[in-house]
C-alpha positions in Angstrom: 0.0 0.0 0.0 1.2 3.4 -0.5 2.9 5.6 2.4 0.7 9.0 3.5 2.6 11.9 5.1 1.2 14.2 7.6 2.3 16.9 9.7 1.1 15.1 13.0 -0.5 11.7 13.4 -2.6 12.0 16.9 -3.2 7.7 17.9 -6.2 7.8 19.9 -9.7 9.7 19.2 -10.6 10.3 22.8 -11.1 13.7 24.3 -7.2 14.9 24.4 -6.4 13.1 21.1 -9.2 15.0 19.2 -8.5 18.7 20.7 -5.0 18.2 20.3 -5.6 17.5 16.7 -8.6 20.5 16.6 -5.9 23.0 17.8 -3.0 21.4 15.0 -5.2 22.1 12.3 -6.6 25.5 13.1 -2.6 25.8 13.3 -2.4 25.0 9.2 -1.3 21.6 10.1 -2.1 18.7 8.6 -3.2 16.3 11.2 -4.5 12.5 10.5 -6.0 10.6 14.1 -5.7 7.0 14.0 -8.4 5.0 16.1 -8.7 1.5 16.8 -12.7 1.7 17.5 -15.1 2.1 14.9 -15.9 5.7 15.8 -15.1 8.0 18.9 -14.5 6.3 22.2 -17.5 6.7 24.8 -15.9 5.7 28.1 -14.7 8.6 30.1 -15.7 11.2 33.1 -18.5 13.1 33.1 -17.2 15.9 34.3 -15.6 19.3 33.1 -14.3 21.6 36.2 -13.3 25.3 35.7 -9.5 24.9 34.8 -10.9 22.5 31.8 -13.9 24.9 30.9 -11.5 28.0 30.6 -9.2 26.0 28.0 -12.2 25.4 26.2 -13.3 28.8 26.4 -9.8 30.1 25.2 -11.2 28.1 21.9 -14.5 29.4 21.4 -15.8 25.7 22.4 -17.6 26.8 26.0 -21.0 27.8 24.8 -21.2 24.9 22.3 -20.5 22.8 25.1 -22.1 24.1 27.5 -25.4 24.2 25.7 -26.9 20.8 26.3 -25.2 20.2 29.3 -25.9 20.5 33.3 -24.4 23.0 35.0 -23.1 22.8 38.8 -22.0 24.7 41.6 -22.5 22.2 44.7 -21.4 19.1 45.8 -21.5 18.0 48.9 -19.8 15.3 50.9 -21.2 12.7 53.8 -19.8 10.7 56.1 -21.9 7.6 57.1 -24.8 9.5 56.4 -23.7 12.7 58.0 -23.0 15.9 56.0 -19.2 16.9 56.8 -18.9 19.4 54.1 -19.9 21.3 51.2 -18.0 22.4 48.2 -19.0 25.2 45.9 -17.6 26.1 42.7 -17.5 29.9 41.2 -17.5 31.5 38.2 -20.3 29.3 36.9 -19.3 26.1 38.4 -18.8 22.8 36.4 -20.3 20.9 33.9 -21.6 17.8 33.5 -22.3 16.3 30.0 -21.5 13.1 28.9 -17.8 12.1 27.8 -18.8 11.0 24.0 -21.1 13.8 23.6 -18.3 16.1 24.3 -15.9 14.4 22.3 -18.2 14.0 19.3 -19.0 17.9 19.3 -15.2 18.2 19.4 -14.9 15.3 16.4 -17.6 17.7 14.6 -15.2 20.6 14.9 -12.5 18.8 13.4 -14.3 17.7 10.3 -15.1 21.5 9.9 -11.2 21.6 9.9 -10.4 19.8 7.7 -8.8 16.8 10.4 -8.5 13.3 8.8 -9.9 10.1 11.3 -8.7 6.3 10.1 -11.2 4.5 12.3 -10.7 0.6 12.9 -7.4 1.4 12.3 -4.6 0.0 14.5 -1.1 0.5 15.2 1.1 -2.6 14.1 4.3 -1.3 14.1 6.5 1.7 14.8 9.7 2.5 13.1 12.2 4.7 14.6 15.3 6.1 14.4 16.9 7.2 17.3 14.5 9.3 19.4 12.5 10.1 16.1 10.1 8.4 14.3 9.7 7.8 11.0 6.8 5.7 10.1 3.5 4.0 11.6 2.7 0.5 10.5 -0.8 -0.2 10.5 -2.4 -3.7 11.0 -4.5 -3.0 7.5 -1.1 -2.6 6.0 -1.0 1.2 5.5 1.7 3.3 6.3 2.0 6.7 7.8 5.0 9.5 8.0 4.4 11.5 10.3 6.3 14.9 11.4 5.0 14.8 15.0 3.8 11.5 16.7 1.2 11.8 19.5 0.2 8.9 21.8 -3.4 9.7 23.1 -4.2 6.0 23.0 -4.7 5.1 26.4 -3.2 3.3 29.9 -1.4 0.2 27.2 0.2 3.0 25.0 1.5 2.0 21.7 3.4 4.2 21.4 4.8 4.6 24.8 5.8 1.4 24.8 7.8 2.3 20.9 9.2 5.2 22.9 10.4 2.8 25.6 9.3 5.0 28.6 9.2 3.4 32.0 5.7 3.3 33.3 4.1 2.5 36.6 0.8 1.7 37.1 -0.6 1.2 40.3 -4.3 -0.4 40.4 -6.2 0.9 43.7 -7.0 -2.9 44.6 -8.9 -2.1 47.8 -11.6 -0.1 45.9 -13.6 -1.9 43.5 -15.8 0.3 41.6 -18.9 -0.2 39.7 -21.1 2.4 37.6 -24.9 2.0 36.5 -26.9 4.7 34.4 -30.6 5.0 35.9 -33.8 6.9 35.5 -33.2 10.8 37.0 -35.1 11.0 40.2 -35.8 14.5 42.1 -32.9 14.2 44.7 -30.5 13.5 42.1 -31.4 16.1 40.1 -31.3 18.5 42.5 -27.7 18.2 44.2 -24.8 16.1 43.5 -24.3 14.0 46.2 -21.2 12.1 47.0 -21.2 9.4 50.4 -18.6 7.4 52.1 -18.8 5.1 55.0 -16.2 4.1 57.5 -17.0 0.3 56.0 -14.7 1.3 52.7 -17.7 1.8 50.5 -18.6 5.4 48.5 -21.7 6.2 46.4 -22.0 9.1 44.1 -25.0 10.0 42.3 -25.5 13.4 39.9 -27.8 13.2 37.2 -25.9 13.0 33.6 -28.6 14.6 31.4 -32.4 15.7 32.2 -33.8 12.1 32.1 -30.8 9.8 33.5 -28.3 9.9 36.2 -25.2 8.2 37.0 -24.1 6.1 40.1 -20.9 5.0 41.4 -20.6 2.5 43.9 -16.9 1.7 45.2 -16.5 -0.8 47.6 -14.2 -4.0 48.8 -13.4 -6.1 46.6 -14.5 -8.7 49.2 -17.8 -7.2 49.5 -18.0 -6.8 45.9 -17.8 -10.6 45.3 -20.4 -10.9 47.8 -22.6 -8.6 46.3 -23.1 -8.9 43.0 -22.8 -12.7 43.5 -26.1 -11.9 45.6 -28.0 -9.7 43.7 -29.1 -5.9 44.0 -31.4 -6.3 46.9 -28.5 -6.9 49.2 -25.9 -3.9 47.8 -29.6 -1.9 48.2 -29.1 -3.0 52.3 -25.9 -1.8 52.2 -26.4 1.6 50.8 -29.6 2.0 52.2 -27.0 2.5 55.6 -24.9 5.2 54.6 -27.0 7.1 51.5 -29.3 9.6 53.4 -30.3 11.9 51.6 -31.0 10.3 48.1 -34.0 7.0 49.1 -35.8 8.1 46.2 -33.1 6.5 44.2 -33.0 3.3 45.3 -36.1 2.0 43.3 -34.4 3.0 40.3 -30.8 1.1 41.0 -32.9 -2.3 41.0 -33.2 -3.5 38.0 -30.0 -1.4 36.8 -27.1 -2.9 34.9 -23.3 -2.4 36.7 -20.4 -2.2 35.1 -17.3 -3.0 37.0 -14.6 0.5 36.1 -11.3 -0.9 36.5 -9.7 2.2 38.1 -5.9 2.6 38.5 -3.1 5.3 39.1 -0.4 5.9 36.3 3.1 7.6 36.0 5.4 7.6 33.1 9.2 8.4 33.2 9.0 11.1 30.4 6.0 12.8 28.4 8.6 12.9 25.2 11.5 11.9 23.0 12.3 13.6 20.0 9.5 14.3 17.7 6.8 12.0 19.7 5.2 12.8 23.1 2.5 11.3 25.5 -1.5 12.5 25.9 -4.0 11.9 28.5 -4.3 8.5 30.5 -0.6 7.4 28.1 1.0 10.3 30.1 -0.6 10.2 33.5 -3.6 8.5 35.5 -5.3 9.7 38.6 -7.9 8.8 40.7 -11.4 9.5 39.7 -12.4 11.1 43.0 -10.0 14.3 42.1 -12.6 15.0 39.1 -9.5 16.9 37.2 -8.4 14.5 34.8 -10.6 15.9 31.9 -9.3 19.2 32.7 -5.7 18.4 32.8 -5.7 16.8 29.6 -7.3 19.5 28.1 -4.5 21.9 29.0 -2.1 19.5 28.3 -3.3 19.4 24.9 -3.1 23.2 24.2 0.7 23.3 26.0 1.3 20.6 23.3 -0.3 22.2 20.4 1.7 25.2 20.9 4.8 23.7 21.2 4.5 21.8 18.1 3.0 24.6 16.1 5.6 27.1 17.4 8.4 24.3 16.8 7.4 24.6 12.5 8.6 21.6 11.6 12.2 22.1 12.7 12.4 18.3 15.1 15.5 19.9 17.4 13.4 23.3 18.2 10.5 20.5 18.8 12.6 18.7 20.9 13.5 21.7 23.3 10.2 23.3 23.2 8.7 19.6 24.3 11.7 19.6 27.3 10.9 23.3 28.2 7.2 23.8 28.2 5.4 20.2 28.3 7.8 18.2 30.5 7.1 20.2 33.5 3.5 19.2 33.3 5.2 16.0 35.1 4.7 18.2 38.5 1.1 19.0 38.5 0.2 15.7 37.5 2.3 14.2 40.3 0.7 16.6 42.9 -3.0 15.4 41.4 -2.0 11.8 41.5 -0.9 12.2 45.5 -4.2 14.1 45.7 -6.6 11.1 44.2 -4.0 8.5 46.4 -4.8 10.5 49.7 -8.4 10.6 49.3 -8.8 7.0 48.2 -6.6 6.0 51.6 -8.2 8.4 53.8 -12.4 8.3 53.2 -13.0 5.5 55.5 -11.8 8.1 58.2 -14.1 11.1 58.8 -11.1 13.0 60.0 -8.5 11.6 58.3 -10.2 12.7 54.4 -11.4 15.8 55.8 -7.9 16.6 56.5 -6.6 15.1 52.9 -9.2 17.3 51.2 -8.1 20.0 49.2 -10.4 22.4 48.0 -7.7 24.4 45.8 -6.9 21.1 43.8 -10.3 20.4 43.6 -11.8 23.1 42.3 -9.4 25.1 40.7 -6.6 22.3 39.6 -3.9 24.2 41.4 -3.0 25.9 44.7 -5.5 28.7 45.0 -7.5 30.3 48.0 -10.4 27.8 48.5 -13.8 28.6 48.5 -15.8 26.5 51.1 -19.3 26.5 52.8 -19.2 24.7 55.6 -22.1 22.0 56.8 
């Protein structure tokens, strides 16, 4: 088959892989995405916080995404079944829409722009010569040269693993989680609500659109073979002791459907060599309960966009401009993951969370003055 050249080749559709690739091409860049899946991927967070929702706003992309979905200011946080604290966002708060329906508005924007997607399309082989590659393999047989590589494919990274980059991925093995979409009932919709118990189980419930709502359940992964070896009626007994403030919800979790979310943490020993770098869940993984990982990879995307736009092509200016402005996003992504690791050890503990909590990461991403309500 014959060989295609491109300015960048983004592997992976998700959320980071397609901004990344929206920002390239708005650059003049010729950008080609390569995904495995038939189409856009459709697992991921719900949830945009206000460091994510100012990148997209930087990008003329908040109203548009915005515009069918929920926006928050609250959450607040109990403890077996007592309200310890309340968290409010400014500035408009978050938002909640669902993680394909933002990354297919995003996919939208990029066929505006000319982007090119090779769906069912996976990586079979990576060439390379030195630090810099020179071709993708594909197992259909096609070949791709790219002058930038980007690996936005995910916790088993293709091309992390061409790169050779030391990873370390730590599963949080005394948390299982499992997530059901139900019917929205009138406590959900009104507050997000997120529960722990000194027993090692959590339960969050926010609604995802106006009809349905999501719910996480973590728990044991003693009780959890105990559980849904059971049936629903017995993890209903078991909420039904720490959920207070949501029993109009537990009608609708019966005759839900629970997918078990395998949930781990993830650190790399470098985000780049020479004309290829790392996106997203390749570069970094953090606990769920932080809520920032959207966010994160949304900046990350538009530190990487400018690099490689401002590099033009030349791979040594590429190579610095990776090393000076993108390989320090290796700190705030180590401060997150320590974040998500606190909270995960600490929620069975009243005290102990309440004193890992951080409102300044959790709302704003960084180390800002808080904004708390107290219970």
């Amino acid at each position: 088959m014959a060989t295609t050249s491109c300015d960048v080749a983004v592997v992976g559709a998700g959320l980071g892989g397609c901004f990344l690739a929206l920002l390239l091409s708005r650059r003049g860049r010729r950008v080609v995405v390569i995904e495995q899946g038939p189409s856009v991927p459709s697992a991921g967070a719900d949830f945009l916080k206000p460091p994510g929702l100012r990148v997209l706003a930087r990008h003329g992309l908040a109203d548009l995404a915005g515009r069918h979905g929920l926006r928050r200011d609250t959450i607040r946080y109990y403890h077996d079944g007592d309200l310890i604290q309340e968290c409010r966002f400014p500035d408009g708060g978050y938002l909640i829409r669902p993680y394909r329906d933002l990354v297919e508005l995003i996919y939208a924007s990029c066929a505006m722009e000319g982007v090119e997607f090779w769906f069912d399309a996976s990586v079979a082989g990576i060439a390379t010569d030195g630090d810099q590659v020179e071709e993708l393999t594909l197992t259909d047989g096609r070949r791709l040269r790219p002058g930038v590589v980007v690996g936005a494919d995910g916790a088993r990274s293709a091309v992390r693993e061409a790169l050779g980059v030391e990873q370390v991925m730590t599963p949080y093995e005394r948390l299982i989680m499992r997530a059901a979409t139900v019917p929205l009932t009138a406590s959900v919709a009104q507050l997000n609500r997120l529960y722990f118990s000194s027993e090692g189980w959590l339960a969050y419930l926010y609604p995802l659109n106006r009809d349905e709502a999501r719910v996480f359940v973590g728990l044991p992964p003693e009780d959890d073979r105990a559980i849904f070896e059971d049936g629903i009626p017995v993890l209903l007994d078991q909420l039904k002791k720490f959920v207070t403030d949501s029993p109009d919800a537990f009608d609708m979790l019966q005759p839900a459907h629970w997918q078990r979310i395998k949930v781990s943490s993830l650190r790399v020993g470098a985000y780049h060599r020479g004309n290829a770098a790392l996106l997203g869940s390749a570069a970094f993984a953090c606990h769920p309960m932080t809520g920032m990982g959207m966010s994160y990879t949304l900046h990350d995307a538009e530190i990487l966009a400018d690099a490689i736009g401002d590099a033009a092509g030349d791979p040594v200016l590429l190579d610095r401009l990776l090393h000076a402005r993108y390989e320090p996003r290796r700190d705030a992504h180590r401060q997150l993951i320590d974040y998500g690791d606190a909270l995960a050890a600490t929620f069975r503990d009243r005290a102990a969370y309440l004193a890992a909590f951080r409102a300044d990461l959790h709302i704003f991403g960084e180390s800002e003055v808080p904004v708390l309500q107290p219970a």
